[in-house]
C-alpha positions in Angstrom: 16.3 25.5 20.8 12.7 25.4 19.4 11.1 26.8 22.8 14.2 29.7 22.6 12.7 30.8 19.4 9.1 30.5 20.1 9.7 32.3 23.5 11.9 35.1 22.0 9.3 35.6 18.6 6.0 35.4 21.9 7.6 38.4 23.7 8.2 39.7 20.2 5.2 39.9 18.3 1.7 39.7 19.7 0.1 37.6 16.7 2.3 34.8 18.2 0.3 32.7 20.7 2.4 29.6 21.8 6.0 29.7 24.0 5.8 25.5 23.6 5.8 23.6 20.1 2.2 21.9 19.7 2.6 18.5 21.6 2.0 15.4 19.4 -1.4 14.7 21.3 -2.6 18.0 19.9 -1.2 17.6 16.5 -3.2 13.9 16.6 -6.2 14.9 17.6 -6.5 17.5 14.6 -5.4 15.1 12.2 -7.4 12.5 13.2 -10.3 15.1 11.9 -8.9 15.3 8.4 -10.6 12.8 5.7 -7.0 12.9 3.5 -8.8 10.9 0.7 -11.1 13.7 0.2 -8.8 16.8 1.0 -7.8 18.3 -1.9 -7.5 21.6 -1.4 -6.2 22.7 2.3 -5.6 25.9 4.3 -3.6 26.1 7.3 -3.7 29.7 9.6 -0.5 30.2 11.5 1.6 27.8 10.4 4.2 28.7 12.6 7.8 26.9 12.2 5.8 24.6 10.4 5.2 21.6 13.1 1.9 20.9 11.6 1.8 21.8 7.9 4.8 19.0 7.8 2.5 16.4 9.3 0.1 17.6 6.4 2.1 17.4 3.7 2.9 13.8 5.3 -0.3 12.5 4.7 -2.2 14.6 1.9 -2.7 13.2 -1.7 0.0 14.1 -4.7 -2.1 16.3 -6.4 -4.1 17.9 -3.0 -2.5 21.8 -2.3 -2.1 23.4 1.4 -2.2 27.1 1.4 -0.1 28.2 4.7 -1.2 31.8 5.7 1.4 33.2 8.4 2.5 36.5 9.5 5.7 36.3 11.3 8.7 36.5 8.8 11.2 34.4 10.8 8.7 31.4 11.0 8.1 32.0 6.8 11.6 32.1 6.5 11.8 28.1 8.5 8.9 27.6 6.2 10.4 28.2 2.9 12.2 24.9 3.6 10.3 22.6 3.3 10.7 21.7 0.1 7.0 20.2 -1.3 5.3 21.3 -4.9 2.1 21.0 -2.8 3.0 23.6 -0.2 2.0 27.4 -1.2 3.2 29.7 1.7 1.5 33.0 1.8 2.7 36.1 4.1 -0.8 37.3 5.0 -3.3 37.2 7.6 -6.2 34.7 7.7 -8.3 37.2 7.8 -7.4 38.3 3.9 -7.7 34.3 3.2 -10.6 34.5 1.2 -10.0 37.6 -0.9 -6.5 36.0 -1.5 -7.5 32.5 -2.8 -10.2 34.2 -4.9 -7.9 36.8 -6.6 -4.5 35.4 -6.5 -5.6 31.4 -7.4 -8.8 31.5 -8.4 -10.0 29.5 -5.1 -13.3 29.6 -4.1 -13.9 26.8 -1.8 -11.3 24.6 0.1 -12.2 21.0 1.9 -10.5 22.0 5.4 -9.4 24.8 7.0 -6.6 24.0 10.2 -6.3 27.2 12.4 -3.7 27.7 15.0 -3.6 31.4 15.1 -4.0 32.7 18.8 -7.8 34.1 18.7 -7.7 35.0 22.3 -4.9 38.1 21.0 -7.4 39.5 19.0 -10.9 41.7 19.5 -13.8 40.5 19.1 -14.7 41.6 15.3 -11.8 40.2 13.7 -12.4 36.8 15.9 -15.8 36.7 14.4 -14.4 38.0 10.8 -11.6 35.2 10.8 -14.5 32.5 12.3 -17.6 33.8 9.4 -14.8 34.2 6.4 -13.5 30.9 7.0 -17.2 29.1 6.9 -17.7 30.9 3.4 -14.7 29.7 1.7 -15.4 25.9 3.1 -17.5 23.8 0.5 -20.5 22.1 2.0 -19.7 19.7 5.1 -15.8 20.8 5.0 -14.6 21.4 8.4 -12.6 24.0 10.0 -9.9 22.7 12.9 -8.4 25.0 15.2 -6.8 24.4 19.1 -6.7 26.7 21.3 -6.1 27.6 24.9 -9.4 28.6 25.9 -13.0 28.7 25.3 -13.1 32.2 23.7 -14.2 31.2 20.1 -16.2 28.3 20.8 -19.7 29.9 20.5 -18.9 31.7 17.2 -17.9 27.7 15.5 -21.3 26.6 17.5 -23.4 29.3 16.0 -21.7 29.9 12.6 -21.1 26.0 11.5 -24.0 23.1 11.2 -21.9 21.1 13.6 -19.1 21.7 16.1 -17.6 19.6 18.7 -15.0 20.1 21.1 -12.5 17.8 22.6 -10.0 18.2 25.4 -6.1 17.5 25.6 -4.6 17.7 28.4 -1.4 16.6 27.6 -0.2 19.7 26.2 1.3 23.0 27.7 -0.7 24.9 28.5 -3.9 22.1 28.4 -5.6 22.7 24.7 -9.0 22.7 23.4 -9.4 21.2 19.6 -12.7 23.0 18.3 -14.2 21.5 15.0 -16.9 23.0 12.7 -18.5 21.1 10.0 -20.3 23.5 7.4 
């Protein structure tokens, strides 16, 4: 029933980038990334029906916050219940991240930022707005996490961050790429 929904809201909206749920190997591999003793303040981009930020929420601290930017309406609606304190869903774009924390919360910096927005949809400036924003709003050696399905926005993380490593899943569908930059 899951796929159904993903497939229908794919064909549906173009800022939706997976048909399959994120397979556990993928959703591993980005935790494993994520120091939970020192994440206290967390932002996830395209939250989706909420696969990951639930597996966040698992494992963060009482008193740490997630802030889950997405755009789609029928996937805030799945988010809105999960029912955690520490959960602030936002309906915005990650692109307005930044200007939103600042104004709205008061938010300058964050420890991690955990992206699965589909950067391959979008052009090239907003790809390198979404990549340059989110390295401004990370305090120094936070990280930003993202998978994707290609290699499209590995040079921006490589160029923008002080350190950036990729690793390869395979056992996902399509195959997925886990990018990590460390400011």
């Amino acid at each position: 029933m899951k796929e159904k929904i993903l497939i229908k809201e794919f064909i549906k909206n173009r800022k939706v980038g997976a048909i399959a749920s994120t397979s556990k190997y993928v959703l591993k591999n980005m935790i494993n990334k994520i120091d939970f003793d020192k994440a206290n303040i967390l932002i996830e981009y395209g939250s989706g029906k909420g696969i990951i930020t639930k597996q966040l929420l698992d494992l963060m601290k009482n008193d740490a916050i997630l802030f889950a930017f997405e755009t789609n309406e029928n996937f805030i609606e799945d988010m809105t219940k999960i029912n955690d304190k520490r959960l602030i869903i936002i309906n915005a774009d990650a692109e307005d991240a930044r200007i939103i924390l600042k104004n709205r919360y008061k938010i300058k910096q964050v420890d991690y930022i955990i992206s699965t927005i589909p950067f391959t949809l979008f052009d090239r400036r907003k790809r390198k707005r979404i990549i340059y924003r989110s390295y401004s709003m990370l305090k120094e050696k936070g990280k930003f996490i993202t998978y994707q399905y290609s290699w499209l926005i590995y040079n921006l993380i490589k160029n923008r961050f002080s350190e950036s490593s990729i690793k390869a899943t395979l056992f996902n569908l399509p195959p997925a790429f886990i990018f990590e930059g460390i400011k």
